[in-house]
PDB file of N, CA, C and O in Angstrom, chain B, residues numbered from 101:
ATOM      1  N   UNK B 101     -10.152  11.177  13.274  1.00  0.00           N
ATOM      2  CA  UNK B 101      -9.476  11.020  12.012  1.00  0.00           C
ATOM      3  C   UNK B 101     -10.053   9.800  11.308  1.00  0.00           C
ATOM      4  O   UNK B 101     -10.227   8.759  11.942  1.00  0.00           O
ATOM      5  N   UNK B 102     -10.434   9.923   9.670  1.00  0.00           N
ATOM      6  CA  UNK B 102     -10.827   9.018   9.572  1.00  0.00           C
ATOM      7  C   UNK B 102      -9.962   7.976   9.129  1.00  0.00           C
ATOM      8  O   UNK B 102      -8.764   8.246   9.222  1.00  0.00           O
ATOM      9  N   UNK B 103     -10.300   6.691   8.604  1.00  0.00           N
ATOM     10  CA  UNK B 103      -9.334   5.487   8.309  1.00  0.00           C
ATOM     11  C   UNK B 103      -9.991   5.345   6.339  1.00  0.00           C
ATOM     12  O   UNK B 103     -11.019   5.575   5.702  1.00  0.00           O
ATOM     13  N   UNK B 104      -8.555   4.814   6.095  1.00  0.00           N
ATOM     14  CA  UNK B 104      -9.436   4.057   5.104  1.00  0.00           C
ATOM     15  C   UNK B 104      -8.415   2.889   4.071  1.00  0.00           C
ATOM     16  O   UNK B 104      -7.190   3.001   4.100  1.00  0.00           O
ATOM     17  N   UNK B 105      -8.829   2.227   3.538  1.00  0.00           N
ATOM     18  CA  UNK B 105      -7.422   1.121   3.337  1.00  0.00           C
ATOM     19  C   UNK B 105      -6.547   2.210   2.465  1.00  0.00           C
ATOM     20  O   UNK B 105      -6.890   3.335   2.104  1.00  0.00           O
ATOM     21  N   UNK B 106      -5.204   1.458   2.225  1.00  0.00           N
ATOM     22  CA  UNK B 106      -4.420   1.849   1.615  1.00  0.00           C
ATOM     23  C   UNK B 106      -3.570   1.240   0.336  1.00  0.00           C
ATOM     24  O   UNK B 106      -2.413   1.531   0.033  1.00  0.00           O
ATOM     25  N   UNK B 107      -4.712   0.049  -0.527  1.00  0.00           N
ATOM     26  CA  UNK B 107      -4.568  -0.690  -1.355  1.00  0.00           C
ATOM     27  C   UNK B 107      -5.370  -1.803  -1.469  1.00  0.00           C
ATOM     28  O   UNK B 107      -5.691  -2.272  -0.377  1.00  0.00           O
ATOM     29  N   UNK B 108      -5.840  -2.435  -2.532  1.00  0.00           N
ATOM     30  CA  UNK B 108      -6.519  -3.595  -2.835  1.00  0.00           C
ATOM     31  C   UNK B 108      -7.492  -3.615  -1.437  1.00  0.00           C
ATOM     32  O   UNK B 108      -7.450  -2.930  -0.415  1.00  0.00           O
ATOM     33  N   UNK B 109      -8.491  -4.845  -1.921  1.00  0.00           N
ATOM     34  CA  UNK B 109      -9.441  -5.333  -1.148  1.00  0.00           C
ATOM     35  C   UNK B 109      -9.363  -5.732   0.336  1.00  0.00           C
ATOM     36  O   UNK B 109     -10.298  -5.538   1.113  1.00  0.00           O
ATOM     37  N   UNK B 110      -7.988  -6.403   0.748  1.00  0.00           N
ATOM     38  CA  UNK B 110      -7.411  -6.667   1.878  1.00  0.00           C
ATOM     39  C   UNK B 110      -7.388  -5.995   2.723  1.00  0.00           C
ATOM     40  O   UNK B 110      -8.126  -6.163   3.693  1.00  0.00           O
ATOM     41  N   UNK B 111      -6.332  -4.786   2.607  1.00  0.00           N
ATOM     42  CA  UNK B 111      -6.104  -4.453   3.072  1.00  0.00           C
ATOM     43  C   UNK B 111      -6.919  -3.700   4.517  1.00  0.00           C
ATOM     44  O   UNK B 111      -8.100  -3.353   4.511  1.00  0.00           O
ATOM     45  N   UNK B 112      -6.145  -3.585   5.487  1.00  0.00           N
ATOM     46  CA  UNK B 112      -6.645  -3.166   6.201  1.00  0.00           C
ATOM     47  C   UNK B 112      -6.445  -1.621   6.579  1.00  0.00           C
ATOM     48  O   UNK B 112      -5.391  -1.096   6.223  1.00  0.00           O
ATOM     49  N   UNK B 113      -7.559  -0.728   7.402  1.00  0.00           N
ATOM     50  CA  UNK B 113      -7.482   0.383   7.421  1.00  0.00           C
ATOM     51  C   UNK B 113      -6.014   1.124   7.899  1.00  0.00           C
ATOM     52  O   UNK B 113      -5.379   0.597   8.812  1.00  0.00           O
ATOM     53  N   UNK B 114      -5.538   2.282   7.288  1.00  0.00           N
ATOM     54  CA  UNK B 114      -4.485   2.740   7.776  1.00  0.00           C
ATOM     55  C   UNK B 114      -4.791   4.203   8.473  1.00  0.00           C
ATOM     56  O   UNK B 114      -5.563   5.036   7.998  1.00  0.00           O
ATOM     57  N   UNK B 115      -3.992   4.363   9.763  1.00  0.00           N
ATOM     58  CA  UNK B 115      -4.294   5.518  10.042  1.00  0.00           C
ATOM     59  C   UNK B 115      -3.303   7.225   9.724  1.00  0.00           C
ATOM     60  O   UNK B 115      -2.083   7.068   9.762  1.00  0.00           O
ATOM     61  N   UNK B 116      -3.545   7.959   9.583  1.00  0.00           N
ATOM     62  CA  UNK B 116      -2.513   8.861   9.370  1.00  0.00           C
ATOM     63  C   UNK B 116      -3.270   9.191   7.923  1.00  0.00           C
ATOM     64  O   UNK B 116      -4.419   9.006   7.523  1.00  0.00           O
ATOM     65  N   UNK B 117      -1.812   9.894   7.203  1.00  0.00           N
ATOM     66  CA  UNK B 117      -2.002  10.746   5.336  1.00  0.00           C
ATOM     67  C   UNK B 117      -1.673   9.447   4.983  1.00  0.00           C
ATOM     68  O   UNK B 117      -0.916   8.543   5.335  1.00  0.00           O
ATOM     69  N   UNK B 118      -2.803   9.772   3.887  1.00  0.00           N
ATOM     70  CA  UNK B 118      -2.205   8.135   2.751  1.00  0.00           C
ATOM     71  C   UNK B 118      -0.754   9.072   2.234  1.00  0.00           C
ATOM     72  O   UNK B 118      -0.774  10.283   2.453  1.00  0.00           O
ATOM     73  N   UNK B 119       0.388   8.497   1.599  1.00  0.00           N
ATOM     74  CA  UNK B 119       1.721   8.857   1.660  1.00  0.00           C
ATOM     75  C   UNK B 119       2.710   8.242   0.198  1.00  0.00           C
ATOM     76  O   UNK B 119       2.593   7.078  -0.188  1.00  0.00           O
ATOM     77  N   UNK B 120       3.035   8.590  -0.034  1.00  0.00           N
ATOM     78  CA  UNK B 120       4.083   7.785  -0.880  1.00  0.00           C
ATOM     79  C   UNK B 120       4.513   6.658  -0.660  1.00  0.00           C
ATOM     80  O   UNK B 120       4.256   5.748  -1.449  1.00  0.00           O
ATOM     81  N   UNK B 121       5.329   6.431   0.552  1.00  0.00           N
ATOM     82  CA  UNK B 121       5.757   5.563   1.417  1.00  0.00           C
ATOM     83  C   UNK B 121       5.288   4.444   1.930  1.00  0.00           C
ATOM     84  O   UNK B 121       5.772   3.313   1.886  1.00  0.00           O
ATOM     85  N   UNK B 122       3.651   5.087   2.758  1.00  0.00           N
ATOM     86  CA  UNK B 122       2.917   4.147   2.777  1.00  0.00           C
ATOM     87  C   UNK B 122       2.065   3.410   1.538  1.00  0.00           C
ATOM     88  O   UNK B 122       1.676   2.258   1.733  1.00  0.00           O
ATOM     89  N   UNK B 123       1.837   3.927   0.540  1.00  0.00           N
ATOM     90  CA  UNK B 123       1.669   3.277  -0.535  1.00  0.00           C
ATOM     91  C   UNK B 123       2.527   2.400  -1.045  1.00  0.00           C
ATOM     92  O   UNK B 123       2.013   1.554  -1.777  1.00  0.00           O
ATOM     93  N   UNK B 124       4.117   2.317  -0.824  1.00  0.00           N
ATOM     94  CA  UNK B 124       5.057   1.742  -1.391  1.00  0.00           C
ATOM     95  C   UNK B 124       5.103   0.397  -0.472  1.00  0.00           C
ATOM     96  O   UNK B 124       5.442  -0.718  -0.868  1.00  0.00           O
ATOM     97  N   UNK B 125       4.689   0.749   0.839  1.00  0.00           N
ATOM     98  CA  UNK B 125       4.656  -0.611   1.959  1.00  0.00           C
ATOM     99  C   UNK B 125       3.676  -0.898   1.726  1.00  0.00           C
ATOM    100  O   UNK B 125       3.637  -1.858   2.496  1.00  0.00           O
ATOM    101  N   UNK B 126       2.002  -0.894   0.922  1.00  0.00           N
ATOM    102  CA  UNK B 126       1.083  -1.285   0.776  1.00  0.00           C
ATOM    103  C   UNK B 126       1.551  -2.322  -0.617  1.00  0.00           C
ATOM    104  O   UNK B 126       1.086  -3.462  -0.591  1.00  0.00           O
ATOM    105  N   UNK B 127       2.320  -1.998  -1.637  1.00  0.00           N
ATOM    106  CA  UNK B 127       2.998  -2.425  -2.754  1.00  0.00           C
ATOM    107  C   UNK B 127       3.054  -3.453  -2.708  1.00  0.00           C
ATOM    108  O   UNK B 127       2.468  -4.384  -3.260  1.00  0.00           O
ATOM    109  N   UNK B 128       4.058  -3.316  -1.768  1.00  0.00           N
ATOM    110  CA  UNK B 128       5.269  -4.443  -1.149  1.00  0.00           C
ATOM    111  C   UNK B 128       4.851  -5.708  -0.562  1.00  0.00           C
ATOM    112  O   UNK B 128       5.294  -6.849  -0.689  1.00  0.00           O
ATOM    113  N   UNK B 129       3.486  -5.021   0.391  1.00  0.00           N
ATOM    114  CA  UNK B 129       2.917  -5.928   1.184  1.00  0.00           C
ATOM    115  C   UNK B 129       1.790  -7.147  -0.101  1.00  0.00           C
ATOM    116  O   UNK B 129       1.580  -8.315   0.228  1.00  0.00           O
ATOM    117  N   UNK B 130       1.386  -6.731  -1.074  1.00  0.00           N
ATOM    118  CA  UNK B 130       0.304  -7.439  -2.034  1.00  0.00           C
ATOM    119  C   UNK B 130       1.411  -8.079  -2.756  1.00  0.00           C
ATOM    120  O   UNK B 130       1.160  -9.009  -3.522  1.00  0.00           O
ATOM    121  N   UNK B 131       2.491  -7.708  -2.598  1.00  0.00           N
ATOM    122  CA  UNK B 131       3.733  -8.560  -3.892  1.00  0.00           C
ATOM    123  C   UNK B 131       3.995  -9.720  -2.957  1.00  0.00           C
ATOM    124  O   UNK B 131       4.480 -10.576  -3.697  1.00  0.00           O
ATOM    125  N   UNK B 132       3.934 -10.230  -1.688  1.00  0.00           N
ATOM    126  CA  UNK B 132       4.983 -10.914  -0.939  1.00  0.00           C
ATOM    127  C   UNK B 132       3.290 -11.899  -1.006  1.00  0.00           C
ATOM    128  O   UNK B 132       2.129 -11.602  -1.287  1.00  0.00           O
ATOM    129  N   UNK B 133       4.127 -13.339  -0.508  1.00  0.00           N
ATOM    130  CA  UNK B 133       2.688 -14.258  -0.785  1.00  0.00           C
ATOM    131  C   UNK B 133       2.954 -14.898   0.741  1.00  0.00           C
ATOM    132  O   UNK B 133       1.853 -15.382   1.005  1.00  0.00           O
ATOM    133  N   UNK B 134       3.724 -15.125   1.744  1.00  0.00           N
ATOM    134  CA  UNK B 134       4.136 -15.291   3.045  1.00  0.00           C
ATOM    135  C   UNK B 134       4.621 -14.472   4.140  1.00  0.00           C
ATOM    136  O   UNK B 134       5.213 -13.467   3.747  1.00  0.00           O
ATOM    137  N   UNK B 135       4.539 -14.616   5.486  1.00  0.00           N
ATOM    138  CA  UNK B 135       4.847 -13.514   6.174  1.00  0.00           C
ATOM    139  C   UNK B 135       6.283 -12.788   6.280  1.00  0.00           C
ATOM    140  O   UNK B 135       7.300 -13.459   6.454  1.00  0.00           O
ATOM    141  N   UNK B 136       6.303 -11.835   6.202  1.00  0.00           N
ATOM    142  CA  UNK B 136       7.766 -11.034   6.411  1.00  0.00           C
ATOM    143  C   UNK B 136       7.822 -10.219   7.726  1.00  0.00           C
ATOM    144  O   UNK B 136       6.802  -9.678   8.153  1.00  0.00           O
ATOM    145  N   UNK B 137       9.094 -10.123   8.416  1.00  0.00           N
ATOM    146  CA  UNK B 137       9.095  -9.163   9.053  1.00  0.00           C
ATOM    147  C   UNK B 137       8.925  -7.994   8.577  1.00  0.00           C
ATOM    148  O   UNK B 137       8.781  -7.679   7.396  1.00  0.00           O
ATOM    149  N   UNK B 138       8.943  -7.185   9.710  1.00  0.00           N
ATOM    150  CA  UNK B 138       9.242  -5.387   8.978  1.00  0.00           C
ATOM    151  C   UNK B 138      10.660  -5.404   8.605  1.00  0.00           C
ATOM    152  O   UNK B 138      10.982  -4.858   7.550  1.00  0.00           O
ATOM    153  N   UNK B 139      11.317  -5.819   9.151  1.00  0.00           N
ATOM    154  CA  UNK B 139      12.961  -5.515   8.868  1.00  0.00           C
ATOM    155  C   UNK B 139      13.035  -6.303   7.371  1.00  0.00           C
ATOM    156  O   UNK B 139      13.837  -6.012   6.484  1.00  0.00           O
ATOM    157  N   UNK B 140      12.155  -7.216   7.309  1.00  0.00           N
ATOM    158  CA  UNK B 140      12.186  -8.259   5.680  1.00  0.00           C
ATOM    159  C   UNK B 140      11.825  -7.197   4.750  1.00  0.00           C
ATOM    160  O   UNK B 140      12.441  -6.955   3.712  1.00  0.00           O
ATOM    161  N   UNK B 141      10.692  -6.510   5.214  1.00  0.00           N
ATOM    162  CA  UNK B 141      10.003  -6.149   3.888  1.00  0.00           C
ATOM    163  C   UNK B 141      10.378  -4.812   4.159  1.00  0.00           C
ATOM    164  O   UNK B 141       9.345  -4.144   4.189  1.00  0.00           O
ATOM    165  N   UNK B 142      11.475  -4.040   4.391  1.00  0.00           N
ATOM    166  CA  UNK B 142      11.981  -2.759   4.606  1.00  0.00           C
ATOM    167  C   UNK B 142      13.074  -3.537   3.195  1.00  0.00           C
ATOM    168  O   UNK B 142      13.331  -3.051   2.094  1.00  0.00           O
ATOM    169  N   UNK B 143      13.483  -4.759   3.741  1.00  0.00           N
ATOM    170  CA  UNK B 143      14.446  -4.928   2.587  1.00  0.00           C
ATOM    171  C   UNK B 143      14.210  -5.050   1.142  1.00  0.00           C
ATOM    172  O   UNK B 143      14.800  -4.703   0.118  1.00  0.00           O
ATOM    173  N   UNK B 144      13.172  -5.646   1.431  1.00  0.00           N
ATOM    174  CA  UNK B 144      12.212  -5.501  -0.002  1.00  0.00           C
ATOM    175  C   UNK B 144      12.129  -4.384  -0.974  1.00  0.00           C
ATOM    176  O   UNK B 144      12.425  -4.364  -2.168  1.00  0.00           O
ATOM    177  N   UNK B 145      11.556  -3.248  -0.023  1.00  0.00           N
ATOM    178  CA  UNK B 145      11.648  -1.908  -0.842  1.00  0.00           C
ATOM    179  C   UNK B 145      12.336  -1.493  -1.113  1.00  0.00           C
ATOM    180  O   UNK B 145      12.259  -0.741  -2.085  1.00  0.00           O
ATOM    181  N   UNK B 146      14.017  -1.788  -0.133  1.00  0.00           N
ATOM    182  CA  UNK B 146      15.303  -1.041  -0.457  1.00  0.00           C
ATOM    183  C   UNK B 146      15.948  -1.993  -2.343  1.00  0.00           C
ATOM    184  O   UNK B 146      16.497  -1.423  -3.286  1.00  0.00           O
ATOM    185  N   UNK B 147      15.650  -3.185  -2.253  1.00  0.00           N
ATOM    186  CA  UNK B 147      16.060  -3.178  -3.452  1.00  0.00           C
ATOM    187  C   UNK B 147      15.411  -3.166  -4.394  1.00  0.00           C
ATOM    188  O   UNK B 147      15.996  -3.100  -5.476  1.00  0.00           O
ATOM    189  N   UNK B 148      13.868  -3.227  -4.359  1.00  0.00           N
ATOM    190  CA  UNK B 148      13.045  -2.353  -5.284  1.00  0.00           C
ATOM    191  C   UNK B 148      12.964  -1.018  -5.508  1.00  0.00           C
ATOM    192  O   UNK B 148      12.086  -0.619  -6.273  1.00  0.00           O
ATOM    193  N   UNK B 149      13.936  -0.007  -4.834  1.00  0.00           N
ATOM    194  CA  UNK B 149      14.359   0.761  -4.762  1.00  0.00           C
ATOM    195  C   UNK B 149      13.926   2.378  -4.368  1.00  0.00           C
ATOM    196  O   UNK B 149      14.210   3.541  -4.654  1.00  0.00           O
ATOM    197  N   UNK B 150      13.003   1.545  -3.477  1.00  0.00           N
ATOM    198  CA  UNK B 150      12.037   2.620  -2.764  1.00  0.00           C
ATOM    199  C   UNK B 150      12.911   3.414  -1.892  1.00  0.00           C
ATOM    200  O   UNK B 150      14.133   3.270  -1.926  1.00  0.00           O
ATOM    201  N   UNK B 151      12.246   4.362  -1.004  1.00  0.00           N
ATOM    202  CA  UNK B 151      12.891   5.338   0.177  1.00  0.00           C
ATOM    203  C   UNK B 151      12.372   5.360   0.960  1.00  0.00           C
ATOM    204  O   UNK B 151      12.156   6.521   1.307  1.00  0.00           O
ATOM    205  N   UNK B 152      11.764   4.330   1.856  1.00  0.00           N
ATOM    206  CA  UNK B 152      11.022   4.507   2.732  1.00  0.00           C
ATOM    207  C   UNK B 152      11.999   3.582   4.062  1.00  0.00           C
ATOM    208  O   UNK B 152      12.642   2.533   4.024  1.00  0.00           O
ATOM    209  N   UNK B 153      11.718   4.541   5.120  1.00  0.00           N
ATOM    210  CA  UNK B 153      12.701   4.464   6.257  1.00  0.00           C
ATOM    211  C   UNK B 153      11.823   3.279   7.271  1.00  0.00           C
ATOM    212  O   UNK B 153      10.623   3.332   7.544  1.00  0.00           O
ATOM    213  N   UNK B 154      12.695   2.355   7.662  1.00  0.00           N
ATOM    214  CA  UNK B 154      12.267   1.359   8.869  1.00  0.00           C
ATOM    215  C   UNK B 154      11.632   1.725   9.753  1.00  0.00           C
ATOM    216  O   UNK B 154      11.046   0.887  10.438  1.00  0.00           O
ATOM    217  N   UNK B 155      11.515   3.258  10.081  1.00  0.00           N
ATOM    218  CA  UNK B 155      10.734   3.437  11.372  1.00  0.00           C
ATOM    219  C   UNK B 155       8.608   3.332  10.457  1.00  0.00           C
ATOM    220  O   UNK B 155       7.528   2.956  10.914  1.00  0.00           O
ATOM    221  N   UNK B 156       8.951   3.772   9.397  1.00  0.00           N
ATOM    222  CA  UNK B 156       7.582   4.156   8.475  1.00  0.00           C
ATOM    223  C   UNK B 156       7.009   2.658   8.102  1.00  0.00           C
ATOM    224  O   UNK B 156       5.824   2.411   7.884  1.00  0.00           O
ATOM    225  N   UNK B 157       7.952   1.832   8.078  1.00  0.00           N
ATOM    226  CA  UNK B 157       7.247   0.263   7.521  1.00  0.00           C
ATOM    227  C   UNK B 157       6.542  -0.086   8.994  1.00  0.00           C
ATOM    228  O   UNK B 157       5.338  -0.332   8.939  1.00  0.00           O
ATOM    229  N   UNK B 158       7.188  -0.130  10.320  1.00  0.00           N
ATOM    230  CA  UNK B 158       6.802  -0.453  11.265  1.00  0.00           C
ATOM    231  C   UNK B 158       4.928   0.465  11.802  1.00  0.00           C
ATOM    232  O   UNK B 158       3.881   0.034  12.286  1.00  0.00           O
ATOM    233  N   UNK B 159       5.520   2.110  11.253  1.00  0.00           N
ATOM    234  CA  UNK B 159       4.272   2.416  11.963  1.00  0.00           C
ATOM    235  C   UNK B 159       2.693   2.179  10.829  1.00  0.00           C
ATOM    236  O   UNK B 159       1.497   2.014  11.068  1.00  0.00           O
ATOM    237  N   UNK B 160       3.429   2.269   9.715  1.00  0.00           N
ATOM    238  CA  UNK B 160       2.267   1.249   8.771  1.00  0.00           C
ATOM    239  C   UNK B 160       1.856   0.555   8.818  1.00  0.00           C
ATOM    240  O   UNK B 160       0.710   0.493   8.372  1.00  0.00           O
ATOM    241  N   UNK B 161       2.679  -0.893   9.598  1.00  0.00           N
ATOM    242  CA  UNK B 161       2.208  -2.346   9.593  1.00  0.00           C
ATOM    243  C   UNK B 161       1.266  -2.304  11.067  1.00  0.00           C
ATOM    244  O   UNK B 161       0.522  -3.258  11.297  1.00  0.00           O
ATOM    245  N   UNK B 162       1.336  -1.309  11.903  1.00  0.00           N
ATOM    246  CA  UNK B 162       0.800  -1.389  13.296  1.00  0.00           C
ATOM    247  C   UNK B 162      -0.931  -1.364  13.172  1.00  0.00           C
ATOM    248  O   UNK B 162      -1.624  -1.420  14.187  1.00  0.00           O
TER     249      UNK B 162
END
């Protein structure tokens, strides 16, 4: 399977379908300027008002 980032220059390769979701944790991740947990930046999206479920931020950030 191949890889390939999932936003800006940084980023690093993601594996799986690029996704809604994971685009929205790629978002999330270029907006924040310090480290967050997953459980932080799950919160992030919930009041930016995304739909993306805690188990999906975790297997993104892996």
């Amino acid at each position: 399977m191949a890889t390939a980032p999932i936003s800006g220059t940084n980023a690093a390769p993601v594996r799986g379908r690029s996704t809604r979701q994971r685009a929205a944790v790629a978002a999330a991740l270029d907006e924040v300027d310090e480290f967050r947990s997953a459980q932080e930046l799950h919160d992030v999206l919930k009041h930016r008002g995304d739909s993306v479920g805690l188990t999906t931020v975790y297997r993104t950030l892996q």
